[in-house]
Kinemage of the C-alpha trace (Angstrom):
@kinemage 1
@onewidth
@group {chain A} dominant
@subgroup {mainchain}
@vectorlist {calphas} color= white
{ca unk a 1} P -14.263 1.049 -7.164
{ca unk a 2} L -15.488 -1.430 -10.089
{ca unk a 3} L -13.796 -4.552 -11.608
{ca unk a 4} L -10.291 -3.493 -12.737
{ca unk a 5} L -10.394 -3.250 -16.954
{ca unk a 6} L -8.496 -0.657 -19.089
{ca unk a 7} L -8.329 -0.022 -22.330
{ca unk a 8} L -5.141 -0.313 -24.232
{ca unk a 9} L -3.959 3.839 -23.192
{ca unk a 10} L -4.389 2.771 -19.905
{ca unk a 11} L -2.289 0.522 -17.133
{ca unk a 12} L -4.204 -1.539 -14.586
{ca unk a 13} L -1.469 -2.415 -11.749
{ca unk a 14} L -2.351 -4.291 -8.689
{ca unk a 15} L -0.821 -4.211 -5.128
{ca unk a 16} L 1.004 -7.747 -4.736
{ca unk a 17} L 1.936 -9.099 -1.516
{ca unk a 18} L 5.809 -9.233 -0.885
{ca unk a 19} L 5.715 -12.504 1.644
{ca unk a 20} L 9.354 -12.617 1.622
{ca unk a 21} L 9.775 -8.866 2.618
{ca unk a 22} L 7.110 -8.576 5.438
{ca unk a 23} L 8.264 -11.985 6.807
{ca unk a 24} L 12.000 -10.634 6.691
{ca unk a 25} L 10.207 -6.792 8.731
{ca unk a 26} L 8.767 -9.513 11.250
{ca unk a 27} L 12.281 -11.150 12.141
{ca unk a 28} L 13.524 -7.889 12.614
{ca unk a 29} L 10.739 -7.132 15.390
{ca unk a 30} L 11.335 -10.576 17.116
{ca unk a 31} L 15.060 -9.934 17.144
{ca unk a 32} L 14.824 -7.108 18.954
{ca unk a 33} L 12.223 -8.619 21.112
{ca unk a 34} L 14.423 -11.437 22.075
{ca unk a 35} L 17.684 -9.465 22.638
{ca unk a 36} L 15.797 -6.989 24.835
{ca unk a 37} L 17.114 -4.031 22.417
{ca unk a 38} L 15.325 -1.317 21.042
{ca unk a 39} L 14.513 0.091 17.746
{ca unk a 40} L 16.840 2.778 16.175
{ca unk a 41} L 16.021 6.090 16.922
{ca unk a 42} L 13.157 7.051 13.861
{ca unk a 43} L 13.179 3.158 12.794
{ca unk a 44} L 9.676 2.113 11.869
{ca unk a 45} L 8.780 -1.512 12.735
{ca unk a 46} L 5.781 -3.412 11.364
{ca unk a 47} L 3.173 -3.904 13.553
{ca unk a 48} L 1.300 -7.310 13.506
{ca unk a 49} L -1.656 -6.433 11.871
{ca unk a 50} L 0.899 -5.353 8.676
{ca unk a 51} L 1.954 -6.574 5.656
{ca unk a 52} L 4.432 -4.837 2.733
{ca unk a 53} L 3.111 -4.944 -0.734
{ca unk a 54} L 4.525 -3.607 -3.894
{ca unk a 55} L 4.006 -2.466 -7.215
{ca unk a 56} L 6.181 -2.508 -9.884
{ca unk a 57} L 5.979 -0.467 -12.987
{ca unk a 58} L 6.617 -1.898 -16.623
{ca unk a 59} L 6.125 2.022 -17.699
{ca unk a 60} L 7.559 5.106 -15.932
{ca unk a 61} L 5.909 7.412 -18.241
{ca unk a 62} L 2.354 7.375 -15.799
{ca unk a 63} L -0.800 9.876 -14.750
{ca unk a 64} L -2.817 8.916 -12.086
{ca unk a 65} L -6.380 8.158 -13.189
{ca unk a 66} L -8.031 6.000 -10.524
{ca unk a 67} L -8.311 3.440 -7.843
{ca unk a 68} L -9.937 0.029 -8.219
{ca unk a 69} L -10.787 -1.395 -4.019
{ca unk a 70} L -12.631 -4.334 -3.277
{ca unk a 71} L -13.347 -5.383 0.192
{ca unk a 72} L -15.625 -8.269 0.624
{ca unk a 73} L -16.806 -7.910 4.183
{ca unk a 74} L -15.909 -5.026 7.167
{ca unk a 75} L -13.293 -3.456 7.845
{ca unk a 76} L -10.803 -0.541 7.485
{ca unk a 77} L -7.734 -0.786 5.131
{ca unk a 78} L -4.721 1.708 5.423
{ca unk a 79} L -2.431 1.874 2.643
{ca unk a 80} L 1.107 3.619 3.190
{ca unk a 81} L 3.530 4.317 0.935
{ca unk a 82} L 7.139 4.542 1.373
{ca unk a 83} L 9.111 7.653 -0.490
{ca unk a 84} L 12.577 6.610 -1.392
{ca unk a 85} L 14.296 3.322 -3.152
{ca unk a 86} L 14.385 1.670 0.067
{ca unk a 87} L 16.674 -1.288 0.315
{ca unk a 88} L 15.271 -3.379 3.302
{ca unk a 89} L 18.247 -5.832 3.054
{ca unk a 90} L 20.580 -2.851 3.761
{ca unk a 91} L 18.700 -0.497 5.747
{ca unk a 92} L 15.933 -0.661 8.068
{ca unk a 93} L 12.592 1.293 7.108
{ca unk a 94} L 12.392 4.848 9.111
{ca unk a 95} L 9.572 6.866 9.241
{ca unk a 96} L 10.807 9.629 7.261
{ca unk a 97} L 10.602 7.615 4.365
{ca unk a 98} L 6.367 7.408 5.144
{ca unk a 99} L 4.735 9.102 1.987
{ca unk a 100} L 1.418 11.150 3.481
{ca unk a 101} L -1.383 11.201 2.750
{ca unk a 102} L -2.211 7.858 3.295
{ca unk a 103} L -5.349 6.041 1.372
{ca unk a 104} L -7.705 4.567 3.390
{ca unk a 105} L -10.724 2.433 2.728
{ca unk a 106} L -13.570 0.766 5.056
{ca unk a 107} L -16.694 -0.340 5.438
{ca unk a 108} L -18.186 -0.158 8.847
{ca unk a 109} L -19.705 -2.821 10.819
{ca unk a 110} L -23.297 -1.655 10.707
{ca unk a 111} L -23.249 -1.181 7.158
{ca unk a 112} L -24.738 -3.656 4.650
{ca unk a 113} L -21.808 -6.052 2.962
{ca unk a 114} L -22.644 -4.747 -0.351
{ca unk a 115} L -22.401 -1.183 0.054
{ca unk a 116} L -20.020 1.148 -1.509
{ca unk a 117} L -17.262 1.441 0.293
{ca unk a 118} L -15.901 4.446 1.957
{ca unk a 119} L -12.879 6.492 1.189
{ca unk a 120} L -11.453 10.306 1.517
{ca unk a 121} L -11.680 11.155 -2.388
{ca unk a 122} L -9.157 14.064 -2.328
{ca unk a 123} L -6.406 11.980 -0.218
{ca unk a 124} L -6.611 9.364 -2.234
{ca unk a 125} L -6.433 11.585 -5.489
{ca unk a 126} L -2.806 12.980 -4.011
{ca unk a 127} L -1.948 9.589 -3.120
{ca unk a 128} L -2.303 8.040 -6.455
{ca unk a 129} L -1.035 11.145 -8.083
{ca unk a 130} L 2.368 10.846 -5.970
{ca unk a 131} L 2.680 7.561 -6.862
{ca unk a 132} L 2.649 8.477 -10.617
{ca unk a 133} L 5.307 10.893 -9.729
{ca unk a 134} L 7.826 8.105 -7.957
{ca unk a 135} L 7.333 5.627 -10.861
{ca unk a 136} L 9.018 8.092 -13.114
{ca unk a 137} L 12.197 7.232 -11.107
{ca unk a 138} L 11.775 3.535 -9.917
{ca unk a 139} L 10.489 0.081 -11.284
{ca unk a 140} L 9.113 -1.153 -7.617
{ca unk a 141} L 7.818 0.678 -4.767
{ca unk a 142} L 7.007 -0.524 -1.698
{ca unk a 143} L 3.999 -0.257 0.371
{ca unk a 144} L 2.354 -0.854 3.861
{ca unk a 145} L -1.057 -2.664 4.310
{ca unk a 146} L -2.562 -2.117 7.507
{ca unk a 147} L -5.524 -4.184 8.443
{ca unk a 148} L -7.489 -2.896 10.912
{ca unk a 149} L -11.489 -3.580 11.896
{ca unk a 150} L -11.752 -7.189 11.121
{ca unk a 151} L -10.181 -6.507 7.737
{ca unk a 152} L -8.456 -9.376 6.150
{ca unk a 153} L -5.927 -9.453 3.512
{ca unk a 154} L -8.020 -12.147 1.926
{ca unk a 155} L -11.186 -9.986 1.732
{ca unk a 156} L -9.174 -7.230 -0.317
{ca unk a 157} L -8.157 -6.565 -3.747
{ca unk a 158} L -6.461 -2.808 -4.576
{ca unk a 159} L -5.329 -1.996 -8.084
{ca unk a 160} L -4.566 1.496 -9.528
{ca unk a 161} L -5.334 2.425 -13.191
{ca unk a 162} L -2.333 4.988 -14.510
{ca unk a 163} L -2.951 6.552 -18.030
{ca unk a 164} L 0.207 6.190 -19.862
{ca unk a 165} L 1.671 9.362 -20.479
{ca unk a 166} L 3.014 9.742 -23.931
């Protein structure tokens, strides 16, 4: 999980937060809070220690080659991705549209601040490898950061290098 550079067959893109789309998730939560209703049935609601991200792709043409992860302290990072061109301004997310598996990333509390940090190789290898396979059909897709173990959104920085497939 190195410093993200590429050379010039290669595509460096980095998970950006979408402020204005987890902020817009949150309202939704505190609606339903305040007018004592409930969820629809299957409706997935962020949970406080969430945040939606995003990529977007200049190129749909994309392999999967790796994952860049920095996390500068503790912690365990959770990275969902969400299947279909969701429209959060039209329709609420449901969990259906949950891609699995989902990437995950710590370091654990007893463990020295600069060592490697952890990760299931092969479920991140699908992951990244499904996302090459939605970016043939979208320019944005959405994602959901969960920060768990004293992780901080501050501490992180995710990018994932694509090959471009000519």
């Amino acid at each position: 999980m190195d410093d993200a550079r590429a050379p010039s067959n290669m595509l460096v893109l980095a998970f950006k937060e979408d402020p204005a789309l987890t902020e817009m998730m949150r309202l939704r939560v505190s609606s339903l809070q305040r007018s004592g209703q409930k969820r629809q049935d299957g409706e997935r609601l962020l949970l406080p220690h969430e945040a939606v991200y995003r990529l977007d792709f200049p190129n749909q043409q994309l392999d999967f080659s790796r994952w860049y992860f920095s996390l500068a302290a503790h912690g365990r990072i959770t990275i969902t991705g969400i299947s279909q061109h969701w429209t959060p301004d039209l329709t609420h997310l449901m969990t259906r549209q949950l891609l699995e598996p989902i990437g995950t990333f710590w370091r654990n509390a007893e463990d020295p601040e600069d060592s490697p940090l952890k990760w299931l190789e092969a479920d991140m290898q699908e992951f990244g490898e499904r996302i090459a396979e939605l970016a043939q059909v979208r320019k944005v897709m959405y994602f959901l950061f969960a920060f768990k173990d004293a992780a901080e959104a501050a501490n992180v920085s995710c990018s994932v290098e694509f090959t471009l497939d000519k």
